[in-house]
C-alpha positions as CSV (number, residue, x, y, z in Angstrom):
1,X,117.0,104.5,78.8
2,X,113.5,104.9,78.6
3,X,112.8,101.8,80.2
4,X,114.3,102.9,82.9
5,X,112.8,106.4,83.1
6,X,109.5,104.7,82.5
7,X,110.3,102.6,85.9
8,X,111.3,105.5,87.8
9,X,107.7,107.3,86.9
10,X,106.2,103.9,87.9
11,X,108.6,103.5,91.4
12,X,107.2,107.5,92.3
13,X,103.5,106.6,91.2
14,X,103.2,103.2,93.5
15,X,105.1,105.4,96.5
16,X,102.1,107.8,96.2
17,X,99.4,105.9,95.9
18,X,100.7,103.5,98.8
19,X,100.5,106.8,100.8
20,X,97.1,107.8,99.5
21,X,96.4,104.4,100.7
22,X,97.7,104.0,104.0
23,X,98.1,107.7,105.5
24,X,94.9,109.1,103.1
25,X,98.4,111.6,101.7
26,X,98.8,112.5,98.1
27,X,102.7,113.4,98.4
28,X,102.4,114.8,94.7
29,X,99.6,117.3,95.3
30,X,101.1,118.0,98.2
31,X,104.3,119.0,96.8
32,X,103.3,120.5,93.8
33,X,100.1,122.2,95.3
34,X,96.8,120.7,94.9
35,X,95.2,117.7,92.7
36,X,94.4,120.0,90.0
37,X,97.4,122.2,89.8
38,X,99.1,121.7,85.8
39,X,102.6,120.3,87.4
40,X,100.6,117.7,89.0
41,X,98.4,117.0,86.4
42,X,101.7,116.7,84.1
43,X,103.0,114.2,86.9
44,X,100.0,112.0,87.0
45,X,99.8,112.0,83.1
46,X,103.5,110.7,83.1
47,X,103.0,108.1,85.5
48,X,100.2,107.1,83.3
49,X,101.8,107.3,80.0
50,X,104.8,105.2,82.0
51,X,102.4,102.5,82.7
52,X,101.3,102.3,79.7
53,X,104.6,102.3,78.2
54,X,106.0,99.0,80.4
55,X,102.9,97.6,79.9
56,X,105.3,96.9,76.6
57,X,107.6,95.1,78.9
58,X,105.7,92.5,79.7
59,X,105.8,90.6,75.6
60,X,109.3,91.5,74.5
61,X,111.8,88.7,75.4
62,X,114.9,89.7,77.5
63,X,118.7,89.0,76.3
64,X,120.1,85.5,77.0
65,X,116.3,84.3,77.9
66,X,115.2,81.3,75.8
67,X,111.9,81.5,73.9
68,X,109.3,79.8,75.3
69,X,108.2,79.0,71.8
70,X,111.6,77.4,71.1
């Protein structure tokens, strides 16, 4: 579950910087008024602490993978 919510907050993050990127449009500032406003500042923080948090993803084995070390 937290995986997945982690994801999410990582889907929303890539589809806002991609638009600060191409259009020069911060869609979460935008919606939740300004850069330094506290929802947004919450947002960014949760898309960081996602990244973070999947960062996890990338050593734990998945189910029904063989080990490499096997």
């Amino acid at each position: 579950m937290l995986d997945r919510l982690a994801l999410i907050l990582l889907i929303i993050g890539g589809l806002n910087w991609g638009a600060v990127g191409v259009f020069q449009f911060d869609i979460v500032a935008w919606i939740c008024g300004g850069q330094t406003g506290i929802i947004s500042r919450i947002i960014y923080t949760l898309v960081a602490l996602s990244a973070i948090w999947c960062i996890s993803l990338l050593f734990r084995e998945r189910e029904g993978t063989p080990s490499l070390s096997a």
